[in-house]
C-alpha positions as CSV (number, residue, x, y, z in Angstrom):
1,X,7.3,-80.7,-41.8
2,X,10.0,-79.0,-40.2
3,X,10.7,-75.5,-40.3
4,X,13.1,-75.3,-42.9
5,X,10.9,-76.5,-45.3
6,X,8.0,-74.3,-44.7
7,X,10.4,-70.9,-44.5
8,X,8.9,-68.5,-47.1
9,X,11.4,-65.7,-47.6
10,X,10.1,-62.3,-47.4
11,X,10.8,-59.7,-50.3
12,X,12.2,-56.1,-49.4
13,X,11.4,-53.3,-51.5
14,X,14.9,-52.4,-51.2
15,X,16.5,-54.2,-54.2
16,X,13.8,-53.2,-56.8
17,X,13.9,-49.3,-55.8
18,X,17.5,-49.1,-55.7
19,X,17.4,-51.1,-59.0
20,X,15.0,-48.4,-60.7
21,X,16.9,-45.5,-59.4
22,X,20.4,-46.8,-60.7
23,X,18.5,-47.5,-64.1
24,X,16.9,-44.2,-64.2
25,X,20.3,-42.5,-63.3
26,X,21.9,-44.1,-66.0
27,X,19.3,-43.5,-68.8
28,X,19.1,-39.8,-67.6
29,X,23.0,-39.7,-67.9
30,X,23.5,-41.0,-71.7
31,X,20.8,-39.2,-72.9
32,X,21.6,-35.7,-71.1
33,X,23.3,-33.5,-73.3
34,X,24.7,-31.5,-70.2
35,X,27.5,-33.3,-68.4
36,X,29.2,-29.7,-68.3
37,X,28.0,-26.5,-69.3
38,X,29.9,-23.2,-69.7
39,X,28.7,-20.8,-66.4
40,X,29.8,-17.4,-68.5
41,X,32.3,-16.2,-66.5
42,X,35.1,-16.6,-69.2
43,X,35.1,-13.7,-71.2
44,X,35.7,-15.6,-74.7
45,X,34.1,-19.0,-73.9
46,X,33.1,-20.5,-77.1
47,X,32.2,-23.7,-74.7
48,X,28.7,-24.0,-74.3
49,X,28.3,-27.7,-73.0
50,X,29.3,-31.2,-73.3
51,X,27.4,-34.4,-72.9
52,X,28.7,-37.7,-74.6
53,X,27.6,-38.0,-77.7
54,X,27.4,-34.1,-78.4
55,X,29.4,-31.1,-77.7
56,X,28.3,-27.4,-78.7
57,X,30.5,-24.3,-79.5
58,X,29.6,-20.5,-80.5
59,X,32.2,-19.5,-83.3
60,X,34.8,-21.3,-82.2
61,X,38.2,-21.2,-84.0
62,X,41.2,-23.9,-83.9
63,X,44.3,-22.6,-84.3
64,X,46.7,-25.6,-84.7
65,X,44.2,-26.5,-87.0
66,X,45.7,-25.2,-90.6
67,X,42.2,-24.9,-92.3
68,X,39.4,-22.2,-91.8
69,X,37.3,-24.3,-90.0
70,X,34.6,-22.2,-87.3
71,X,32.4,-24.5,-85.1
72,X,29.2,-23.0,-84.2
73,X,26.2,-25.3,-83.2
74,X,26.0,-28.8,-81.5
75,X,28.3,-31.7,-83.4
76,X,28.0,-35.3,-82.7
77,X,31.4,-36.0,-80.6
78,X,31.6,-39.2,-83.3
79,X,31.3,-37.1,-86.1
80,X,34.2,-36.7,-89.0
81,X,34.4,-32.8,-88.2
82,X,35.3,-33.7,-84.8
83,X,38.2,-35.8,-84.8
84,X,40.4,-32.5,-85.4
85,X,39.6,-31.4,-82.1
86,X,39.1,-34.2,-80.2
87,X,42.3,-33.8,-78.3
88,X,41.0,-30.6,-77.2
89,X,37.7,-32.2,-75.7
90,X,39.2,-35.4,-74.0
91,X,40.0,-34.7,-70.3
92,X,43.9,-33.0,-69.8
93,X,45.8,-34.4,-66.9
């Protein structure tokens, strides 16, 4: 039997760790509803935070919107109500 045939590769515990904490990382990320979160220095920040499937506001009021329309709570970013402002949440370049 020559050498090659009685190789037995040995297993790091590299791969599986790094494996766990990328899944982790990524579970923790979809289901956290705090990507960004208002820090209260703005004086009139109806912003409270944004993760991505929900964004929360305190009385806040569109004005290029031509209805009454106050958002106050947590709203699912896929929601009906939301398209309005859904300019206003995508990123601005």
């Amino acid at each position: 039997m020559s050498s090659y045939e009685s190789y037995e590769p040995s297993t790091h515990p590299w791969g599986p760790s790094i494996f766990l904490i990328a899944f982790l990382s990524i579970v923790v990320s979809f289901c956290s509803p705090y990507w960004l979160a208002n820090d209260g220095e703005l004086e009139e920040g109806h912003f409270l935070n944004t993760g991505l499937w929900e964004v929360c506001f305190t009385n806040y009021h569109d004005y290029t919107y031509r209805y009454d329309r106050i958002y106050d709570g947590c709203y699912w970013t896929l929601d009906e109500e939301m398209h309005v402002i859904e300019d206003q949440l995508k990123r601005r370049e």
